[in-house]
TIKE-274400 format. One record per residue (C-alpha): residue number from 1; x, y, z. Coordinates in steps of 0.25 Angstrom, whole numbers, plus 5000, padded with zeros to 4 digits. Layout:
residues N
NUM / X / Y / Z
...
//
This chain:
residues 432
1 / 5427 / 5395 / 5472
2 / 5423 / 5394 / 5456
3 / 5423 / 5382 / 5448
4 / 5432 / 5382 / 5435
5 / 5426 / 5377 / 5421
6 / 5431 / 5365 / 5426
7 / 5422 / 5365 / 5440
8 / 5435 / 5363 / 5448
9 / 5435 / 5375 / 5459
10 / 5445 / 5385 / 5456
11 / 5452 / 5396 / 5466
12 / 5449 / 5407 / 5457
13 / 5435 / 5414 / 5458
14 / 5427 / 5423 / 5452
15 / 5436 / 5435 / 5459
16 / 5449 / 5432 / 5460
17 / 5459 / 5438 / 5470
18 / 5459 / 5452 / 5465
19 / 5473 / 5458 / 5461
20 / 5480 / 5471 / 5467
21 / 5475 / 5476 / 5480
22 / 5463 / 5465 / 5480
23 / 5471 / 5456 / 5478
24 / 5480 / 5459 / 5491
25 / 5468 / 5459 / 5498
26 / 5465 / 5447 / 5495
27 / 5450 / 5447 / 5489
28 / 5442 / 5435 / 5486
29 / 5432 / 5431 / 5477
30 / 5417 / 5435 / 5480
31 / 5403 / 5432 / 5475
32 / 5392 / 5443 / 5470
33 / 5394 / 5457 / 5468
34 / 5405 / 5466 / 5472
35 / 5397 / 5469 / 5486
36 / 5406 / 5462 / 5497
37 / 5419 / 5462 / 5491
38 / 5431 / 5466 / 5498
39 / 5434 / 5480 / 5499
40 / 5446 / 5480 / 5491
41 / 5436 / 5475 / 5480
42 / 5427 / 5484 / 5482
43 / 5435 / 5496 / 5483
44 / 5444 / 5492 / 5470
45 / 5432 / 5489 / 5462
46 / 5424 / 5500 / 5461
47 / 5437 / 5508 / 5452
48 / 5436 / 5495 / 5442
49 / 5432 / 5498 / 5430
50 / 5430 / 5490 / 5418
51 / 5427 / 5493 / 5405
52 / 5418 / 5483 / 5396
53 / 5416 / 5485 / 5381
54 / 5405 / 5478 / 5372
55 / 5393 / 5478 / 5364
56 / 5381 / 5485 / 5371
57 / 5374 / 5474 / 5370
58 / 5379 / 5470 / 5384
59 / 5386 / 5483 / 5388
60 / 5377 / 5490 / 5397
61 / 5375 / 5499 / 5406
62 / 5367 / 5494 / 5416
63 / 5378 / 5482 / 5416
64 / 5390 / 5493 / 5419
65 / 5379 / 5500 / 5430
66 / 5378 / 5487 / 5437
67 / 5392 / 5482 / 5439
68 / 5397 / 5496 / 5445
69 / 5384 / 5491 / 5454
70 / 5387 / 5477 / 5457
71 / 5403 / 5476 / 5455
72 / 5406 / 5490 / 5459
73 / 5415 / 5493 / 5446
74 / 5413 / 5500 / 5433
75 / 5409 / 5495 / 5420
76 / 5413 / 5503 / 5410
77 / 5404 / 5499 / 5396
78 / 5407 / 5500 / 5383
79 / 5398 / 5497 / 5369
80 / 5401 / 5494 / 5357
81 / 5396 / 5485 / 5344
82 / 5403 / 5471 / 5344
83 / 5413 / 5475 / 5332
84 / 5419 / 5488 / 5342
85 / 5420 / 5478 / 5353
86 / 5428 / 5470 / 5345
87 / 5437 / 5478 / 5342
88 / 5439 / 5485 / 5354
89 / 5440 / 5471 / 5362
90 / 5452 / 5470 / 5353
91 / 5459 / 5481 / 5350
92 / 5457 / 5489 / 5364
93 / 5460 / 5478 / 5374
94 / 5462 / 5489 / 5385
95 / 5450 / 5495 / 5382
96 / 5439 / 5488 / 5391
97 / 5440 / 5477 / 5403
98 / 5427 / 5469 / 5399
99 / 5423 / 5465 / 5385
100 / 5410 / 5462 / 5384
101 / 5411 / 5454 / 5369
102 / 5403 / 5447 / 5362
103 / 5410 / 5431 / 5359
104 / 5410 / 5433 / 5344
105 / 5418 / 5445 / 5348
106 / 5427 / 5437 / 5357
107 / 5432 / 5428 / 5347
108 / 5437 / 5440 / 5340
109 / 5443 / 5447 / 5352
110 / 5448 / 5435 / 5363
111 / 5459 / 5430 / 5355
112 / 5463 / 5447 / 5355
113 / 5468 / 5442 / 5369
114 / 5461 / 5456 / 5373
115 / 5451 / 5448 / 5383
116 / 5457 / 5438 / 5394
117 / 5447 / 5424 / 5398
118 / 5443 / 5424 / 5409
119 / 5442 / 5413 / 5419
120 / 5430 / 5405 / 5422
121 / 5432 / 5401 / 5435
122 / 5429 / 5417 / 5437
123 / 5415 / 5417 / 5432
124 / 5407 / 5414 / 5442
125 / 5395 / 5409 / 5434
126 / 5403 / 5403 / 5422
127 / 5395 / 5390 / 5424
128 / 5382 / 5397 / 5421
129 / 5386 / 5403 / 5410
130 / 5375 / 5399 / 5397
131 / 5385 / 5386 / 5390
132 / 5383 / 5394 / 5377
133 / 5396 / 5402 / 5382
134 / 5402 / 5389 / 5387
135 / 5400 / 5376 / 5377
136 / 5391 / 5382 / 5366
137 / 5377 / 5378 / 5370
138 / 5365 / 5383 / 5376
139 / 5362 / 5368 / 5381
140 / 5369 / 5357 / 5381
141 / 5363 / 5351 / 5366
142 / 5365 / 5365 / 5360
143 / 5372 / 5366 / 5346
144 / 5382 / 5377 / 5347
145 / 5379 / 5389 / 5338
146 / 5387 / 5393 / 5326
147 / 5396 / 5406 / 5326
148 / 5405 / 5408 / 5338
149 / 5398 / 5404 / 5349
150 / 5402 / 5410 / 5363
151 / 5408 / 5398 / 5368
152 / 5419 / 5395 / 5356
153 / 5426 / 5409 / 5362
154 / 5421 / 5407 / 5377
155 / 5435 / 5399 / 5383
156 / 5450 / 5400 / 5380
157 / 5459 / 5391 / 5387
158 / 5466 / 5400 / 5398
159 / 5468 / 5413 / 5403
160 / 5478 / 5419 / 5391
161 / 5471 / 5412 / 5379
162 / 5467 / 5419 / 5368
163 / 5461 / 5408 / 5359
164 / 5445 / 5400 / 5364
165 / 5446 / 5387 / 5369
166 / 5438 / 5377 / 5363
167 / 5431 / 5373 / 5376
168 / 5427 / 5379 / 5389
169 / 5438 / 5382 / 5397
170 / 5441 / 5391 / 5410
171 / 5443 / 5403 / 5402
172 / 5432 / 5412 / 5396
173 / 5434 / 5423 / 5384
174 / 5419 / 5429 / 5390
175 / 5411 / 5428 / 5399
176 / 5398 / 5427 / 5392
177 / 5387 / 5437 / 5397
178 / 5378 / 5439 / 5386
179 / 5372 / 5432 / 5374
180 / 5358 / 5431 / 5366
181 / 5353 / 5424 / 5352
182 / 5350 / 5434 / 5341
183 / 5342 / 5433 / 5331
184 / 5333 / 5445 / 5321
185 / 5324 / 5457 / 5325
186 / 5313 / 5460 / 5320
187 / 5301 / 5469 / 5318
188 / 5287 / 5459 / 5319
189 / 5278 / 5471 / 5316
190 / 5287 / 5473 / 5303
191 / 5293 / 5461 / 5298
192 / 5278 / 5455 / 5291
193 / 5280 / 5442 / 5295
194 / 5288 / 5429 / 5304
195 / 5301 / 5431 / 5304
196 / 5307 / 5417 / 5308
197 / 5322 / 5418 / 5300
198 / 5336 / 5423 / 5299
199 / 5333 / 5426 / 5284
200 / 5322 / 5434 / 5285
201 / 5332 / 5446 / 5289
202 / 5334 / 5445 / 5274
203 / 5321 / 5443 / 5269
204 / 5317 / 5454 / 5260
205 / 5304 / 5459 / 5266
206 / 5313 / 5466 / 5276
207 / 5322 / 5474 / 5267
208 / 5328 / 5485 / 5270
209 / 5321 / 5481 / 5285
210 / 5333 / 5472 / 5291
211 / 5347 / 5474 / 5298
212 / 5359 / 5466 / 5302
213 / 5368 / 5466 / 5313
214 / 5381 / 5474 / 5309
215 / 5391 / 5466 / 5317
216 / 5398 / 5456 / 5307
217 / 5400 / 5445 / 5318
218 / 5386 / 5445 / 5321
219 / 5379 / 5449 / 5309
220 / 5384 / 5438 / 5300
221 / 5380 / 5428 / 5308
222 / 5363 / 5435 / 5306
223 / 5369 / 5435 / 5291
224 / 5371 / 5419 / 5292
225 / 5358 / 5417 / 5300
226 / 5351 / 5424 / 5288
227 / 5358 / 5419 / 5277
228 / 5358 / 5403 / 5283
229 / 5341 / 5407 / 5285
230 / 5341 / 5408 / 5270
231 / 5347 / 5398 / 5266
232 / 5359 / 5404 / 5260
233 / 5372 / 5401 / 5266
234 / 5374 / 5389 / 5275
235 / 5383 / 5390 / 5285
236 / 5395 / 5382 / 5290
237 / 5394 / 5389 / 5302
238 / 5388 / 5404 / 5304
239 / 5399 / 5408 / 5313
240 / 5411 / 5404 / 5305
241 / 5407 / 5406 / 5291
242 / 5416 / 5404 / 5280
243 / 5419 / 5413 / 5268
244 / 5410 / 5410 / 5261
245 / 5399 / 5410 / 5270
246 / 5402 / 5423 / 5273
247 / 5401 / 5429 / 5259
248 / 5387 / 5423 / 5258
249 / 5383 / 5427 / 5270
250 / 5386 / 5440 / 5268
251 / 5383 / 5442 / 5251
252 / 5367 / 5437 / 5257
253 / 5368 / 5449 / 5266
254 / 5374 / 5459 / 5257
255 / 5362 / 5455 / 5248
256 / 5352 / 5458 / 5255
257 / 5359 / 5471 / 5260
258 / 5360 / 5476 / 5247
259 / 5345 / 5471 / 5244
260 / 5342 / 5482 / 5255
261 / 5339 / 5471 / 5266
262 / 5343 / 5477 / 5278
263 / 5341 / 5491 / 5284
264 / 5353 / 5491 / 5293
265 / 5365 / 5485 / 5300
266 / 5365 / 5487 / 5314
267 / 5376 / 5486 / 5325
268 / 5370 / 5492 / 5338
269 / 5359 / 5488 / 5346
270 / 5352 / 5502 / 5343
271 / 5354 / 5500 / 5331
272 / 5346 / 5486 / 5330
273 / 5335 / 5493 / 5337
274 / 5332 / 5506 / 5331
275 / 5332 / 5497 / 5317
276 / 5321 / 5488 / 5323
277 / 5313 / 5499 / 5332
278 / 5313 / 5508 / 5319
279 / 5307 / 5498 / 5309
280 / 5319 / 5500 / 5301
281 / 5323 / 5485 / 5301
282 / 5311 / 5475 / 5305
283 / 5321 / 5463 / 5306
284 / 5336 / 5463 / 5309
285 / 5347 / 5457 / 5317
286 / 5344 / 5461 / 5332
287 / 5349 / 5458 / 5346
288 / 5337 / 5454 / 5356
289 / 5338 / 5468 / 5365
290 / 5338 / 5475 / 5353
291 / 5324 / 5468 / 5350
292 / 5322 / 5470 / 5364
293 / 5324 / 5487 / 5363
294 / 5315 / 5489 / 5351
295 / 5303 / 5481 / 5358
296 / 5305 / 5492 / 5369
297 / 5301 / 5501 / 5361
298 / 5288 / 5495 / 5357
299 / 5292 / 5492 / 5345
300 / 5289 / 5476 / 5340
301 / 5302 / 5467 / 5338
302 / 5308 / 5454 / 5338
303 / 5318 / 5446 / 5340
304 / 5314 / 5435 / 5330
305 / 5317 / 5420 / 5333
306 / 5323 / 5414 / 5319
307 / 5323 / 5400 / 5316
308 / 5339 / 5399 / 5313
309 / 5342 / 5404 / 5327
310 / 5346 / 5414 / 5334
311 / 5363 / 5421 / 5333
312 / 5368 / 5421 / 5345
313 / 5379 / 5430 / 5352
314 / 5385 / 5431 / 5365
315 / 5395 / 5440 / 5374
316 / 5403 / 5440 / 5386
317 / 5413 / 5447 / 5394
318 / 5427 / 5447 / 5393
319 / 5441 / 5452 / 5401
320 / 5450 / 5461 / 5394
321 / 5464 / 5453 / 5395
322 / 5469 / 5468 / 5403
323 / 5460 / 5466 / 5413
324 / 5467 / 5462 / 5426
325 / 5466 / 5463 / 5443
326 / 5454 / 5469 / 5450
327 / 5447 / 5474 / 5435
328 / 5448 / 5458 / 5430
329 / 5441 / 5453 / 5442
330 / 5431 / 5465 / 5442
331 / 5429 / 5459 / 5427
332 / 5427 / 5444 / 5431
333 / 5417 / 5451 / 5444
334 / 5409 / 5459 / 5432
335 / 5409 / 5445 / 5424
336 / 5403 / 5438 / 5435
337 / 5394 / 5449 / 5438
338 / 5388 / 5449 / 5424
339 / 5384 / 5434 / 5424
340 / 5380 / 5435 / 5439
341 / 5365 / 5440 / 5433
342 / 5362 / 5455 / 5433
343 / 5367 / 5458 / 5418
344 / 5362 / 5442 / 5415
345 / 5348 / 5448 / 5417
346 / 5350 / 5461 / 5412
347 / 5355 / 5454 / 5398
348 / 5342 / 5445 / 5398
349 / 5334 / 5455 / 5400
350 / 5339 / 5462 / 5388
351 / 5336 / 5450 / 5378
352 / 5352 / 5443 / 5380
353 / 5357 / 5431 / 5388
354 / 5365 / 5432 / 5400
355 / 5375 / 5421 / 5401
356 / 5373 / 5417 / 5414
357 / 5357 / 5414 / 5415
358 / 5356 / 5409 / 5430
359 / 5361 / 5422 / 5435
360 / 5353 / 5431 / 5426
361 / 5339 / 5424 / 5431
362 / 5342 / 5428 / 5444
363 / 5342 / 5443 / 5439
364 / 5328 / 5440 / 5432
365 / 5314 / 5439 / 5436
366 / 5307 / 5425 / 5430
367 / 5300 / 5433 / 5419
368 / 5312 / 5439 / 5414
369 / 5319 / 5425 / 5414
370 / 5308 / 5418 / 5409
371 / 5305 / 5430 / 5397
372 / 5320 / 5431 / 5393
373 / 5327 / 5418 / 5396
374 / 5315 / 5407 / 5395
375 / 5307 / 5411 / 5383
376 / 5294 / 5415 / 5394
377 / 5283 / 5425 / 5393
378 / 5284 / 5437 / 5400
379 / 5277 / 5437 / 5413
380 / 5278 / 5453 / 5416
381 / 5286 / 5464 / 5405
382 / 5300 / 5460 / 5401
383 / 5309 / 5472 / 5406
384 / 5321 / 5477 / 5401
385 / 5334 / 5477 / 5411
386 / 5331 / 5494 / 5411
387 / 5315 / 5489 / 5414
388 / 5309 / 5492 / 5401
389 / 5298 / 5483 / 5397
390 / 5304 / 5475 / 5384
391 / 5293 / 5464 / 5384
392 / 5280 / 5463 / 5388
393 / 5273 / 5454 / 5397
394 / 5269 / 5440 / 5387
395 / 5283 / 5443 / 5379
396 / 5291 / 5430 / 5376
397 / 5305 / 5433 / 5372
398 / 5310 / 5432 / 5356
399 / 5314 / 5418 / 5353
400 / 5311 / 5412 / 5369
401 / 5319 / 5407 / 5377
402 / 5334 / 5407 / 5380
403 / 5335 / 5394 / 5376
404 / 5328 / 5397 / 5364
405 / 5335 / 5407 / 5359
406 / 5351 / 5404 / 5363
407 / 5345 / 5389 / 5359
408 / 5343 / 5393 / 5345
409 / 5358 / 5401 / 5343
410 / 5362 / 5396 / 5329
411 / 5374 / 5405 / 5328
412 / 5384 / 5416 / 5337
413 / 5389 / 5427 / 5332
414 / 5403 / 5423 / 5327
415 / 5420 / 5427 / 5323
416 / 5420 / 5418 / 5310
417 / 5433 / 5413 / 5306
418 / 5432 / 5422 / 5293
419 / 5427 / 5434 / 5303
420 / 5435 / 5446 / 5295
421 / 5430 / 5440 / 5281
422 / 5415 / 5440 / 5287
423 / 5417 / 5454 / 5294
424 / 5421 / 5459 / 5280
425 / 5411 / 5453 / 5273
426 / 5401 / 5459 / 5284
427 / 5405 / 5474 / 5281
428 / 5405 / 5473 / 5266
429 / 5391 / 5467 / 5268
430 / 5387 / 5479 / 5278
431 / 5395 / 5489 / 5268
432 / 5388 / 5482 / 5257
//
């Protein structure tokens, strides 16, 4: 038995009775991996297959690798950047089984009706999930950031809705598996001085020497972290500009531009890291593996604390509303399979957040917990999930501790209300 949100036991778990020829033989719920499942499972999976699309951020090979291992079915994986994905979440429903998206993409896409909530009472570990997914808040006296935080589009109120309930309900538009708090790159052997701001992206000691994220949804809400460090725009709210709030946003950035400010606009990971590696751009917009890769290559870099906070995002994994008999209850098995700690410490290990932390400690030695999650010196060299050394004994992680670093979140990446107006604007500033 499970417990609904509600903690009353319900009849249904994590498996439900399997349809077709499972479902005539009358297979129960289990616990652990697919080893020890009735036969009629065990036959029938193995020709499952289902295909998940995202960013690369958290579409990985050794992911796919592991559930044909543990679950006994394929993963098929595709990567694209975050505007692709929202696209294709839209307009190709029948295209992919799994959508691994990001919840500022979710706000765009669940009301599409192309993705179907999913029932809690399935999830085995929904009650450890991080509350950041549930209520908002880190602890119980957090502020909820600005922008759309994860929780605002985590719930509808039942099986067919299309539209985010107000409150925590029974059904989830994600199951959230992955998350981190972003904040600048930079190049200490380069930059000449502290960094200890948004703003300095824009100092003019770096022109020609920084770069932007190029994905509008994310990369306005650095603008607006740079722009409120100087001073220039005060926002109602970052995530929800208005109009006007927009057109100074972006008139700032279209002025540096043109006062030959940045080097680049980047959209992939690679991208990000051959701009640092090279010393073409000493301070940019960064995600913390990207920091993570250009240190492995000996090369000095940082991913710089700043005294306004950190931008937040997160993703999760949601159903395609086609998906229905033994391929949606291999998709709630892959679900509670990712939370269940393997990928959890394979995502911290790279720099993000799992969404379920008890589980991912148990896949991770205390020096690894206490480096990643608790703020900790190194005891032995930090490895990389494929084993390459990506901090040496001593090392303490940028910005500290978990709770440090989700603690100080001052905004999500966000879907504004005048989201095709700031898009547009976005482009002629990228065009510019």
């Amino acid at each position: 038995m499970t417990k609904s949100i509600a903690g009353k036991p319900t009849a249904l778990s994590r498996r439900t009775v399997l349809k077709g020829a499972a479902a005539a033989a009358g297979v129960a719920a289990g616990s652990g991996a697919i080893t020890g499942f009735p036969t009629i499972w065990a036959q029938n999976i193995k020709n499952v297959t289902l295909r998940q699309f995202g960013t690369g951020v958290s579409n990985l090979n050794a992911v796919a690798d592991k559930v044909k291992e543990d679950l006994g079915f394929t993963l098929q994986m595709t990567a694209l950047d975050s505007d692709a994905v929202t696209q294709r979440a839209v307009s190709q429903p029948k295209s992919y089984d799994i959508a691994d998206i990001e919840y500022w993409i979710c706000k765009k896409v669940f009301p599409a009706g192309v993705l179907q909530p999913m029932d809690v009472s399935k999830i085995k570990y929904f009650d450890k999930i991080v509350p950041i997914f549930v209520n908002g808040k880190l602890t119980p006296g957090s502020t909820v950031a600005q922008g759309t935080a994860p929780h605002t589009v985590s719930f509808v109120e039942g099986k067919d809705a299309k539209t985010f309930a107000k409150q925590q309900t029974q059904w989830m538009t994600l199951i959230p598996t992955i998350y981190n708090a972003d904040t600048l790159g930079i190049r200490p052997d380069l930059v000449g001085r502290p960094i200890t701001t948004w703003k300095d992206l824009l100092d003019p000691a770096f022109k020609g020497k920084a770069s932007i994220l190029n994905i509008p949804s994310i990369g306005i809400m650095d603008a607006a972290m740079v722009c409120e460090a100087m001073g220039e725009v005060k926002y109602g709210d970052k995530g929800n500009m208005t109009k006007e709030e927009i057109d100074k946003t972006i008139k700032i950035m279209t002025e540096a531009k043109k006062a030959g400010q940045f080097r680049a606009f980047w959209k992939s990971f690679d991208e990000s890291v051959n701009l640092m590696a090279s010393g073409e751009v000493v301070i940019q917009s960064m995600w913390s593996p990207a920091v993570a890769a250009v240190r492995a290559k000996g090369i000095p870099c940082v991913y710089q604390p700043l005294k306004e906070g950190y931008r937040a995002w997160g993703g999760g994994l949601g159903i395609a509303k086609h998906l229905t008999g033994l391929e949606l209850e291999a998709a709630y098995e892959y679900i509670n399979w990712y939370l269940s700690g393997w990928v959890g410490a394979y995502l911290n290990r790279q720099g993000y957040y799992s969404a379920v932390l008890d589980t991912a400690k148990q896949h991770m030695s205390e020096d690894e917990w206490g480096f990643w999650m608790e703020g900790k010196p190194a005891q032995k060299d930090i490895l990389s999930p494929e084993g390459k050394v990506m901090e040496k004994a001593g090392a303490v992680r940028d910005g500290g501790s978990f709770t440090d670093r989700m603690g100080a979140v001052a905004c999500w990446n966000a879907v504004m209300d005048e989201d095709r107006y700031m898009v547009r604007k976005w482009n002629e500033f990228i065009a510019a």
